[in-house]
N, C-alpha and C positions, 0 to 999 in steps of 0.2 A: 504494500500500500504506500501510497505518496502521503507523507507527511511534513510539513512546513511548520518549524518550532520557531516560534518569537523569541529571541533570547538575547532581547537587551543587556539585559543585568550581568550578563558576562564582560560587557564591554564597561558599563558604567559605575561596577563592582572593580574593573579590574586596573582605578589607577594606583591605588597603596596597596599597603600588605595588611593594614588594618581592615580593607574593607573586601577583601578577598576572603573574605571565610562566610559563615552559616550560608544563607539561599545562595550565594557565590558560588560556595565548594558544592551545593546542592545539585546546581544547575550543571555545572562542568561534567561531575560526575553520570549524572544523565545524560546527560551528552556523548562523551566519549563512550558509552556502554553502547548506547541508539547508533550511533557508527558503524557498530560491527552486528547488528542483529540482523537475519536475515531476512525476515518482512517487514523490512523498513527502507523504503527509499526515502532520505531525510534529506532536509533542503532547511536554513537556519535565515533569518531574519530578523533586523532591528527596525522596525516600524516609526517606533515612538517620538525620535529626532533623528536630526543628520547626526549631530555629535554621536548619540547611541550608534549610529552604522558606523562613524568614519572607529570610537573604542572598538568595536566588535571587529573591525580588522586589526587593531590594534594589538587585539588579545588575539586573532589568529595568527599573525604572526608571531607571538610569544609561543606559539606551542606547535611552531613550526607547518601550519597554511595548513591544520588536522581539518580545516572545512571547505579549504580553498573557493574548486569549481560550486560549492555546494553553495553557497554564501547568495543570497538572492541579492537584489539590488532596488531599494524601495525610497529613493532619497533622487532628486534632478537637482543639479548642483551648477549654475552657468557662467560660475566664477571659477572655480577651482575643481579639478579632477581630484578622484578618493584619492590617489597617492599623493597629489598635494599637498589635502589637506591633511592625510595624516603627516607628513611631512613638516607641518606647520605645528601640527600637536606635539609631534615628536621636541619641537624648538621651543614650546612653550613648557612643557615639562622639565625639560634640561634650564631653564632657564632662570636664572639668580632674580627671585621677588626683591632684592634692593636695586635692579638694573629699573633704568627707565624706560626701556624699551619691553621691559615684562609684560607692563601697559599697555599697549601697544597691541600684542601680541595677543595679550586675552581679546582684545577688543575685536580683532581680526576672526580668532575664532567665532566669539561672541556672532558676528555680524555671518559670518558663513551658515551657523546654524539658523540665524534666522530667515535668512534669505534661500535658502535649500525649501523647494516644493515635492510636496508627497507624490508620490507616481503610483500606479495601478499597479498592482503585483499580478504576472502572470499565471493563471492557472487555470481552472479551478486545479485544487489539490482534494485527495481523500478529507485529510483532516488538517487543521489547524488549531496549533497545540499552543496555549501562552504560558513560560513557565514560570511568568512575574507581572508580566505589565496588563495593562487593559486591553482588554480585544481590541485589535481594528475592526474598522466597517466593514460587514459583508460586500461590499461594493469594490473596497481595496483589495481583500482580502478573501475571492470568492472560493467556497471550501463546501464539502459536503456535512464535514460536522465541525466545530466551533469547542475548543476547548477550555479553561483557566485550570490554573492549578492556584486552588488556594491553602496557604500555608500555616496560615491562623488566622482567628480574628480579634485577636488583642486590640486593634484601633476601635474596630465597634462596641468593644464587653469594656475595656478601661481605658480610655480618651483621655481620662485625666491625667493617666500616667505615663503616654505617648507621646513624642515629638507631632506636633502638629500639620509639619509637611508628612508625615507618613499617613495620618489620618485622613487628609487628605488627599494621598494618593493610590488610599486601601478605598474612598470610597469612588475614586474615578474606576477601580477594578471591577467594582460590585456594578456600577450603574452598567458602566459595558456587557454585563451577563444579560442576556435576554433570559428570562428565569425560564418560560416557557418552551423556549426553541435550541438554547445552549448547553453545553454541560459541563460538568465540573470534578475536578481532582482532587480529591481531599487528600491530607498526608496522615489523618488517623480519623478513627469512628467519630472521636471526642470532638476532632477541627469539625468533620460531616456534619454531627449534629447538631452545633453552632448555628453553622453558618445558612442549615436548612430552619433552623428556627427563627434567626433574624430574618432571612429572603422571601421566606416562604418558596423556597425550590422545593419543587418533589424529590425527597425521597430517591428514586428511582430515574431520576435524572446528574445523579454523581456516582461516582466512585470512588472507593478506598485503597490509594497504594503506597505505602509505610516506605519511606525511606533509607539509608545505610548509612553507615562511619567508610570514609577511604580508609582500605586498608594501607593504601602507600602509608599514608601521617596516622596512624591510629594503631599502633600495632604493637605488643609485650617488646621492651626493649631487652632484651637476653644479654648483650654485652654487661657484665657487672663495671668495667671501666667506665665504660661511656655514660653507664645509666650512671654514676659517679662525677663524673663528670659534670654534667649535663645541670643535676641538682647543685652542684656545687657554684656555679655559672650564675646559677639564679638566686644564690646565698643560703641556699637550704643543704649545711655541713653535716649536719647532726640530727636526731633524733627523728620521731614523729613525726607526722603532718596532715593538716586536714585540707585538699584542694578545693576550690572551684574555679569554674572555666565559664565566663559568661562577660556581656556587655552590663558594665557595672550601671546599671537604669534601676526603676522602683518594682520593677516585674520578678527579676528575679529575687525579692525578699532578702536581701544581703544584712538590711539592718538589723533584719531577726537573726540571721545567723550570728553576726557580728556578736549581737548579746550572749546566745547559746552558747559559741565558742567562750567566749569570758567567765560564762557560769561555771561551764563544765569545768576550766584547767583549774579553776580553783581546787578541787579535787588534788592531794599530792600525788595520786597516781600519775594524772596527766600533767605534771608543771614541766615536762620536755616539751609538749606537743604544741605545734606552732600552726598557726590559720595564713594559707595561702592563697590569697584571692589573684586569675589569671582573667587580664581585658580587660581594653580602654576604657575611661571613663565614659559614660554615656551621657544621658541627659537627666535630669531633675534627680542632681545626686547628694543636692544638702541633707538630705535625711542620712544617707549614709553615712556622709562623710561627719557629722556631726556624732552619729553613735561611734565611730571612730574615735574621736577625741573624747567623747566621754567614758568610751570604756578605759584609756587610759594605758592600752596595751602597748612596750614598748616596739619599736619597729621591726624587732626581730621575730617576735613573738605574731604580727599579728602584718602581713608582708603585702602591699600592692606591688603584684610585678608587672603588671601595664601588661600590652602589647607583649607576644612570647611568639618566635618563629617557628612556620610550622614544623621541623624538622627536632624540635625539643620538646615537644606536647607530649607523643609518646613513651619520651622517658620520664615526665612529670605526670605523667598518669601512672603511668606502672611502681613507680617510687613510693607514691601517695597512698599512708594508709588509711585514708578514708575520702571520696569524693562527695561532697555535700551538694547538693545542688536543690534546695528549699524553694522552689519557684512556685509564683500562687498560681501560673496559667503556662501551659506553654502547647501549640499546635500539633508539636511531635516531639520535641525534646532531644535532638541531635545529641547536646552535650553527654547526657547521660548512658548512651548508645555508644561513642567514643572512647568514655569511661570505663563503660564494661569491657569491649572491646582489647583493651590495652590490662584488663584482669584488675582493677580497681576494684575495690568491696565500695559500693555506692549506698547511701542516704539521699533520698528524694520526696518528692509531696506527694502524695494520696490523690491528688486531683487533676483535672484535667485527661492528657493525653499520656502520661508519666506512666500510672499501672498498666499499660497496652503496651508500652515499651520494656518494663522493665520485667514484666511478669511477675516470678518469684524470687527472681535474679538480685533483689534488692530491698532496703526499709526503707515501708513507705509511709508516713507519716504526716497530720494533717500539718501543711507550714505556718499556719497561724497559732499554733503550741510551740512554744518556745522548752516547755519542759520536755515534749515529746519527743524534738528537737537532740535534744542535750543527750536523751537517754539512748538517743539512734546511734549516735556518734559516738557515746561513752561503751556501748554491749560491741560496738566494731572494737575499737579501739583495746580493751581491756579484755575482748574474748578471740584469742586465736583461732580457736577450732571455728566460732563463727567466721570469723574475716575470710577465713583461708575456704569457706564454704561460698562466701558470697565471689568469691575470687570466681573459683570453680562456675556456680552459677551462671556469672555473667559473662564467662568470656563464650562456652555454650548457647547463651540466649542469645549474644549477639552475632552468631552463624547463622543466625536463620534469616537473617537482614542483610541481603548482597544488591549491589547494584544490580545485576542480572536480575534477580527477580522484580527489582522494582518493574524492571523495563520489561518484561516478559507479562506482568501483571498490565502495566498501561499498553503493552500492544494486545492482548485480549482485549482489554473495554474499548480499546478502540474496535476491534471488529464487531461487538456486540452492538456498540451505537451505529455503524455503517450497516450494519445488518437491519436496523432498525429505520433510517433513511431511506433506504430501497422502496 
């Protein structure tokens, strides 16, 4: 079957190393999998600006032209050819923000994306697939069936705790779904039911297909040197440790952990054990950062390690004897999939999408108890025979989550909905 994937987000995800990870590594991953699968003649596209196409070649040449011929062309550009302008992007990126010609330079982009007119995409195709942005118009984008994949709905369920450009660009997603004539890809039961309970979508007009951890960056680090190494790089010489791995925002509950952590090392058992929080600072983080200074924990004990590249994640998970991740909401919960993955004894929330991921692989407990909290993290910590079980566990549970299946799962519902078009 002809399939046409919208995937902006590769291009406009992939100018830092900050913002190359979660739907980033999501998307990539399915992608390169869709490349090699046999019923799929894939064809990729960035609809949503010219910038989004001229990045999307940007990142295919980073990974060596894996989309080349495949690359549709949906931008008329009567000032500059794509090699131009990436050419121009390239100079603006290399280029020193104290130069006065940076200026310049943004402005030139600036002016190309505005000036680039939408073009009709050749087709019709089978399907078209969005794996982030808003549908295009059936008119642009003529297809026999109409996809979104939606990731969560955290803008709709806590706005309050959102960055406001996301909100508003989660709800350009939804309006683009024709609820009656569209269909949609949910990444768990949890995100489905959501998002069919805000939409009022049938039911039977989405589908469920659960996500993976890359194994390239997600993997038991076996070298004892390196895995040595690696923690030591990050200031973690000694002892214990409890990770998390997340954009430090209000979603993931950081502040409750913050306190639990405090509670718990009060305990002399635990006065080695050290709180390791891993990613950038996000948005609306005075709550955090403010239970930070009141718990008082000195810097060693209680670690922002920012930003962490991806080639040491694996051995800071494998290191970690306990991965906490207290989120009050999350669509599918990547981090925790990662964690197990890499054989971490995991602590997580009861809610959401997290017991669908984790099974029995994990303690799950409600993240609004902060006692509960404490007790998940103290029975890992202090009980071997458990830890070395939830080890076991997870690295098991998380075999059953490969990119192959994802893509084998979405190229089934696609023939079910083409079957149903006919």
């Amino acid at each position: 079957m002809d399939v046409m994937y919208e995937v902006a987000n590769l291009g406009l995800s992939f100018g830092t190393a900050l913002t190359r990870s979660g739907i980033f590594r999501v998307t990539e991953s399915f992608v390169m999998e869709v490349l090699a699968h046999p019923d799929v003649n894939a064809c990729f596209v960035a609809s949503d600006s010219y910038a989004s196409e001229v990045q999307l070649a940007r990142y295919d040449r980073s990974v060596n032209e894996r989309l080349a011929e495949r690359r549709v062309t949906a931008w008329d550009n009567g000032v500059s050819s794509l090699e131009e302008s990436i050419a121009l992007v390239d100079r603006l990126t290399a280029a020193d923000e104290r130069d006065p010609a940076t200026a310049r330079l943004r402005a030139e982009v600036a002016l190309l994306n505005r000036t680039a007119r939408p073009r009709s995409i050749a087709g019709p195709v089978d399907v078209y697939h969005s794996m982030r942005q808003p549908l295009a118009s059936r008119d642009r984008v003529p297809a026999r069936v109409r996809i979104a994949t939606i990731h969560d709905m955290v803008p709709s369920l806590f706005p309050d705790v959102t960055e406001e450009r996301f909100v508003a660009f989660h709800e350009a997603v939804l309006r683009s779904i024709d609820v009656e004539r569209d269909w949609v890809m949910c990444v768990s039961e949890s995100a489905r039911r959501d998002f069919t309970g805000i939409t009022g979508m049938a039911a039977d007009r989405t589908f469920v297909v659960p996500l993976a951890a890359s194994p390239q960056i997600f993997r038991p680090e076996d070298d004892a040197a390196r895995l040595e190494s690696v923690l030591a790089r990050h200031g973690i010489t000694h002892g214990r440790f409890v990770l998390s791995l997340c954009t430090l925002e209000p979603r993931k509950n950081l502040a409750r952990l913050v306190r639990a952590f405090a509670a718990m090392v009060a305990d002399p058992a635990l006065n080695d054990v050290r709180l390791a929080l891993i990613g950038a600072l996000g948005w609306k983080t005075e709550s955090l950062l403010e239970t930070i200074r009141t718990v008082g924990l000195p810097s060693d004990r209680l670690m922002l390690l920012g930003h962490v590249p991806d080639e040491d994640l694996g051995a800071l998970l494998t290191g970690a004897s306990v991965f906490a991740y207290p989120s009050l909401y999350e669509g599918f919960g990547l981090p925790v999939l990662e964690a197990m993955q890499c054989g971490a004894p995991v602590v997580t929330s009861n809610t959401s999408s997290l017991p669908e991921v984790v099974g029995d692989a994990a303690l799950c407990v409600d993240p609004t108890d902060e006692d509960a909290l404490v007790q998940a993290m103290t029975d890992a910590l202090l009980n071997s025979d458990l830890a070395a079980e939830l080890r076991r566990r997870g690295v098991e549970r998380a075999k059953a989550f490969t990119w192959r299946r994802t893509v084998d799962e979405a190229v089934v519902a696609y023939g079910g909905m083409l079957a149903q078009a006919e």
